[in-house]
C-alpha positions in Angstrom: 24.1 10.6 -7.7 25.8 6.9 -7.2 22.2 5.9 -7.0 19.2 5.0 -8.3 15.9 6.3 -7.1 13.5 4.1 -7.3 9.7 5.3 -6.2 7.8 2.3 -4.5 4.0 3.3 -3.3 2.9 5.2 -7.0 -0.6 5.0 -8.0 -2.7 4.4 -11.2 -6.5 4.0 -12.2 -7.5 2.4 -15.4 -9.8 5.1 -17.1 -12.6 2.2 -17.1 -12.2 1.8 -13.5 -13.0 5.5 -13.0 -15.5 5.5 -15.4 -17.2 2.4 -13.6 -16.5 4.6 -10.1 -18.7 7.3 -11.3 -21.0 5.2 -12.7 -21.5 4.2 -8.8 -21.5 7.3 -7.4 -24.2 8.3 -10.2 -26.6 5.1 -9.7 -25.5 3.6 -6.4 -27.3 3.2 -3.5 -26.0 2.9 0.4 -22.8 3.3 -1.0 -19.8 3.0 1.5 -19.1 6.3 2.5 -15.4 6.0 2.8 -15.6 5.3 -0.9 -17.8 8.4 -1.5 -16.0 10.3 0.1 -12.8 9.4 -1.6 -13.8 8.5 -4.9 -16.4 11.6 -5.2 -13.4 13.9 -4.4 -10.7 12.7 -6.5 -13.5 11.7 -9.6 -16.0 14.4 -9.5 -14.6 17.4 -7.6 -13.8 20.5 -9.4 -10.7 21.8 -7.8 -6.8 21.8 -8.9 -6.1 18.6 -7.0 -8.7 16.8 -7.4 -8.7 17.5 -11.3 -4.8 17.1 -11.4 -5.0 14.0 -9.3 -7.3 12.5 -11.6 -5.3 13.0 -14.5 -2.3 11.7 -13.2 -3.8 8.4 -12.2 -5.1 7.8 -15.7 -1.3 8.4 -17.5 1.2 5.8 -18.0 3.1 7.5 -20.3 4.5 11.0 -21.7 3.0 12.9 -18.7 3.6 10.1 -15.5 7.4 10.1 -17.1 8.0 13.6 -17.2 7.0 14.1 -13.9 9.1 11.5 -12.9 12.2 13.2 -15.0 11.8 16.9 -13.4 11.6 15.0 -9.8 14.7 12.7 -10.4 13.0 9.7 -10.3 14.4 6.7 -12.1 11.9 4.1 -11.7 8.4 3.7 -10.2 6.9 0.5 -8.7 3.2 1.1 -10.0 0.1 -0.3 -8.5 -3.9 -0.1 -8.6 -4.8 3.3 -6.8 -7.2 2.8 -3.4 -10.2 1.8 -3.2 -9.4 -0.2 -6.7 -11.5 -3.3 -7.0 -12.4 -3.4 -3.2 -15.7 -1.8 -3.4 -16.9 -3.6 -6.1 -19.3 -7.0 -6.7 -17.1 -10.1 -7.2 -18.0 -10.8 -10.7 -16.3 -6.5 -11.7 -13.7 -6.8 -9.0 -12.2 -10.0 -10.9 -12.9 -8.5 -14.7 -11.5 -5.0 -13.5 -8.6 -6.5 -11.8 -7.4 -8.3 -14.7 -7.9 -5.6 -16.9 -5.6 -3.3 -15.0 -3.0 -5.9 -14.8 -3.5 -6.1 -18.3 -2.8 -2.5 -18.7 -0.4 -2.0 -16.4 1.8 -4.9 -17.6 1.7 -2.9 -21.2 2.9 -0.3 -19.9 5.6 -2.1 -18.2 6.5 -3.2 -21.4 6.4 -0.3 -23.3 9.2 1.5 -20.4 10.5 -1.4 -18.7 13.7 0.6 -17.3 11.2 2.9 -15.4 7.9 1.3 -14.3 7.7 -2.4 -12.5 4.3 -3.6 -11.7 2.3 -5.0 -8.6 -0.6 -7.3 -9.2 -4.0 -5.9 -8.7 -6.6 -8.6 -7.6 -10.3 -8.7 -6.3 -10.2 -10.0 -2.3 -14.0 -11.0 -2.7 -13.0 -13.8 -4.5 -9.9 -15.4 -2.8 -9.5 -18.4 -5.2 -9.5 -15.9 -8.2 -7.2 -13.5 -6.5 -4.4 -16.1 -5.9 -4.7 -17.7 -9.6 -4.2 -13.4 -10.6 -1.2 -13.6 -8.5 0.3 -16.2 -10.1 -0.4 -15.0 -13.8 0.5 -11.3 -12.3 4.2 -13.1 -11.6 3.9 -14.1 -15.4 3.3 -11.3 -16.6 6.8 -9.4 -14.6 5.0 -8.2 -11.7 7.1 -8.1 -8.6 4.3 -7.8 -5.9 0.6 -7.7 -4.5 -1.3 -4.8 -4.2 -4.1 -4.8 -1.6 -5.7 -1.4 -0.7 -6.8 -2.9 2.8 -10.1 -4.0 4.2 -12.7 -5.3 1.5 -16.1 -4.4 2.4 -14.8 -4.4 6.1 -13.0 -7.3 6.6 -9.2 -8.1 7.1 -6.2 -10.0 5.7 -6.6 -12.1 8.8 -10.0 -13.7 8.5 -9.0 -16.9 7.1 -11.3 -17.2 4.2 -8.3 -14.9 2.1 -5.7 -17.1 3.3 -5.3 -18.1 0.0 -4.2 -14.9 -1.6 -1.6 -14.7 1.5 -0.6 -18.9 0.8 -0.4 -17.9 -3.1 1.8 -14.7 -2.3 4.0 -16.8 0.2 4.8 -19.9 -2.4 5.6 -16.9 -4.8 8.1 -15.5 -2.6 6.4 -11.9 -3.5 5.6 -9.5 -1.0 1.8 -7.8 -0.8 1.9 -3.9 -0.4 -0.8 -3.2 2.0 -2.2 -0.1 1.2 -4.6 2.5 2.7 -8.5 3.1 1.7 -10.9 4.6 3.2 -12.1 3.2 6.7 -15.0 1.4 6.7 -18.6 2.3 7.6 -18.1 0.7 11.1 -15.4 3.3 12.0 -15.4 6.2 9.7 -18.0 8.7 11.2 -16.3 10.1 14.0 -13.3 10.8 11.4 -15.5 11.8 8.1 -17.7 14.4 10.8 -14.3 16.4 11.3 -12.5 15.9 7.8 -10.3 13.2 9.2 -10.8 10.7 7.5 -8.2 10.4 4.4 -4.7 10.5 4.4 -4.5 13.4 7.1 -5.2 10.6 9.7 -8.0 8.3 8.8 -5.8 6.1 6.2 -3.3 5.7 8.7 -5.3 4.4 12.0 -7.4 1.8 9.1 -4.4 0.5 8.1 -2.1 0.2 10.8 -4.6 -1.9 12.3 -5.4 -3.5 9.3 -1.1 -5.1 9.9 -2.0 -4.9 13.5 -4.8 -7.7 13.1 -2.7 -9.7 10.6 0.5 -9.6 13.6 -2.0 -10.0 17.1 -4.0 -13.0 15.0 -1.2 -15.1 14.4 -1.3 -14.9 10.6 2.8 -14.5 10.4 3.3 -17.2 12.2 0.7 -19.1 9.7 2.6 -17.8 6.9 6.2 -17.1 8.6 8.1 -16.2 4.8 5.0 -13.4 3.9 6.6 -10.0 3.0 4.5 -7.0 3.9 5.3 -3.6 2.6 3.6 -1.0 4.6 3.6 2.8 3.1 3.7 6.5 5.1 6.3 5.1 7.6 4.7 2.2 9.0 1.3 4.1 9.4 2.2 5.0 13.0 3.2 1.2 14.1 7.1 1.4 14.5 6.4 4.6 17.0 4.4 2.4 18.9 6.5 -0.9 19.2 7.1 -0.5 23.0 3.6 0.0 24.3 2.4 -2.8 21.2 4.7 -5.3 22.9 3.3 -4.4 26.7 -0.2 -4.3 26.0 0.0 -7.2 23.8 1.9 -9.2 26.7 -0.3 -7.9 29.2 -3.6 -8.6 27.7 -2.4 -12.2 26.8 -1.8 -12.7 29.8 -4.9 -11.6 31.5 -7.3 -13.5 29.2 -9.5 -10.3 28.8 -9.9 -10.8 24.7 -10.7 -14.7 23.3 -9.7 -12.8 19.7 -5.7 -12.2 21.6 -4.1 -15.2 21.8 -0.4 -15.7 22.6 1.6 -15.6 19.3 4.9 -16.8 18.7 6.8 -13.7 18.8 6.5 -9.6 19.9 4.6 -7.5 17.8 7.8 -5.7 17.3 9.2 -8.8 16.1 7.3 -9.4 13.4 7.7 -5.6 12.6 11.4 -6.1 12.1 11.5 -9.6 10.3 8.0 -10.0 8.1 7.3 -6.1 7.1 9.2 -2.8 5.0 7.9 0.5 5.9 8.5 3.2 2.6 8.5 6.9 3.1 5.4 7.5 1.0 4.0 11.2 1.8 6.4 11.6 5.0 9.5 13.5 3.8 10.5 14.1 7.3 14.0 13.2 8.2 13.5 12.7 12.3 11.0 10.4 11.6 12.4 8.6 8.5 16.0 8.4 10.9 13.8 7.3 13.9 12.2 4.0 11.4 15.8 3.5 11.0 16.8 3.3 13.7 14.1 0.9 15.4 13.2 -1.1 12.6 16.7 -1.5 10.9 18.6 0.6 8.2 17.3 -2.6 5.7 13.4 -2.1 6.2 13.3 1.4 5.5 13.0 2.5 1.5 12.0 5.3 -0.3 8.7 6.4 -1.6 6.9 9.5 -3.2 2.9 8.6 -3.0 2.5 9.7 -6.8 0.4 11.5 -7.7 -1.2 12.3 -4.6 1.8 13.8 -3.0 4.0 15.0 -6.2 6.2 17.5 -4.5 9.8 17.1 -6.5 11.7 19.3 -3.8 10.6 16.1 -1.2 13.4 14.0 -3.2 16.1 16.6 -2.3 15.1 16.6 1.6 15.7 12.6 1.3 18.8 13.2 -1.0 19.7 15.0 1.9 19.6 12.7 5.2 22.5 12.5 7.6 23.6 9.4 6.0 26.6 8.4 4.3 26.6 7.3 0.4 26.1 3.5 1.1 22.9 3.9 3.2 21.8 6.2 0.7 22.3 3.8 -2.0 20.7 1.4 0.2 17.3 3.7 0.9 16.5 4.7 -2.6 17.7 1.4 -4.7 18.8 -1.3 -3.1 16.3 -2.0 -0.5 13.7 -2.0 -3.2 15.4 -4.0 -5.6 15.8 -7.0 -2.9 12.4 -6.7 -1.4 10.5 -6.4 -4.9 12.9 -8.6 -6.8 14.0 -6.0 -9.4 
């Protein structure tokens, strides 16, 4: 191939963060159940994936570059599997986030040809999460890793704009992530299984961006990058009933939270956020993204080790594209949105 394929939405878990995970689900009480049911699965379950899974998240080495060897996979933009620090008190959140940087920036050092980091930091306390993204830039990383809501709330309550000013002086984009919804939504979707990445990640998240767009926040920071995985999470099939409804609702004062904004929704869709092809191998809907979003804001992802299916690089290898736009999907997209 006259390309690169570089991976950008791959996952890993310190082994003390997993350890401290089960230490939770062991001793915790009124835990979040998103978190027990995602963590209990992929921790303590006893089947293949789970057990697989789990290893997988814990290697950065021998094993995580094999894998990426038999699938074709040149390089992997790593970051601080879901729910990461999110779910934890302040105080761990901020040790455990620098410790996986730590880690993580070792083994970006040990294989820096194949593995570029994204900074991990701990939302509950802004001020410490924006001094981790600067020492995370230090240290080589070439993003922000935010696996959504923290303890329910959202990138656009104000009191985390510093982790979005900090990111936006830094010129380095923050890879919103899926978790687990929270309490205040998940029952309806954990009653009927729905609520991980069949469905549940994807309706948490996209309004997790849809909050940050409707609430003004890219017109408060108009330079932020936001890569979104899993096509989007739904949002670019939406764009003409987003910008409608948005218009319509703006304009008949129903919501005080849904004020006008500067731009559409869709516009801020096409100039502040990259959508990656993280678990959807699909080419209609990979060619649709491209099509409505722009050749440029489309790049490739595998969703390691969650989704390691090797024959999913060949079905991308093999989109009705010509040899530039390929080149463009799996390398040079990344390398100018993540710096590389």
């Amino acid at each position: 191939m006259d390309y690169l394929r570089i991976a950008t939405e791959e996952a890993f878990a310190p082994p003390e963060l997993m350890t401290l995970w089960r230490d939770m689900l062991d001793t915790g009480t009124d835990l979040d159940p998103g978190f027990v049911s995602l963590v209990g699965f992929y921790a303590r379950h006893d089947s293949e994936r789970a057990r697989t899974v789990n290893e997988r998240l814990q290697d950065l080495g021998e094993r995580r570059l094999a894998d990426m060897a038999l699938a074709g996979i040149d390089r992997q933009v790593v970051s601080l599997t879901a729910p990461g620090t999110q779910v934890l008190d302040p105080d761990d959140a901020v040790a455990m986030a620098t410790l996986a940087n730590d880690q993580l920036a070792d083994a970006c050092r040990r294989h820096p040809d194949r593995f570029t980091g994204l900074t991990a930091i701990a939302p509950q306390d802004p001020p410490a999460a924006a001094k981790e993204i600067e020492r995370g830039a230090g240290l080589g990383f070439k993003g922000v890793i935010v696996n959504s809501h923290t303890n329910g709330e959202y990138l656009d309550n104000p009191k985390f704009w510093p982790i979005l000013e900090a990111a936006q002086a830094l010129d380095t984009p923050i890879y919103l992530h899926p978790t687990a919804p929270p309490r205040t939504m998940i029952q309806p979707l954990l009653e009927a299984g729905l609520d991980g990445a069949i469905y549940g990640f994807a309706v948490e998240t996209g309004m997790h961006l849809l909050r940050m767009i409707t609430a003004g926040v890219l017109d408060q920071f108009p330079r932020l990058r936001v890569v979104v995985g899993h096509l989007g999470e739904a949002l670019p099939f939406w764009l003409y009933r987003l910008d409608y409804m948005h218009a319509a609702s703006v304009r008949s004062g129903r919501y005080a939270a849904m004020r006008p904004i500067a731009r559409k929704p869709s516009d801020y869709l096409r100039e502040n956020v990259w959508v990656t092809t993280s678990g959807v191998a699909w080419p209609p809907a990979i060619m649709f993204c491209r099509e409505v979003l722009g050749p440029d804001r489309v790049l490739y992802a595998m969703d390691y080790p969650y989704q390691y299916v090797p024959a999913e690089v060949s079905i991308q290898d093999d989109l009705p594209i010509d040899d530039a736009a390929k080149k463009a999907f799996f390398q040079t997209n990344a390398e100018r949105v993540f710096g590389l």
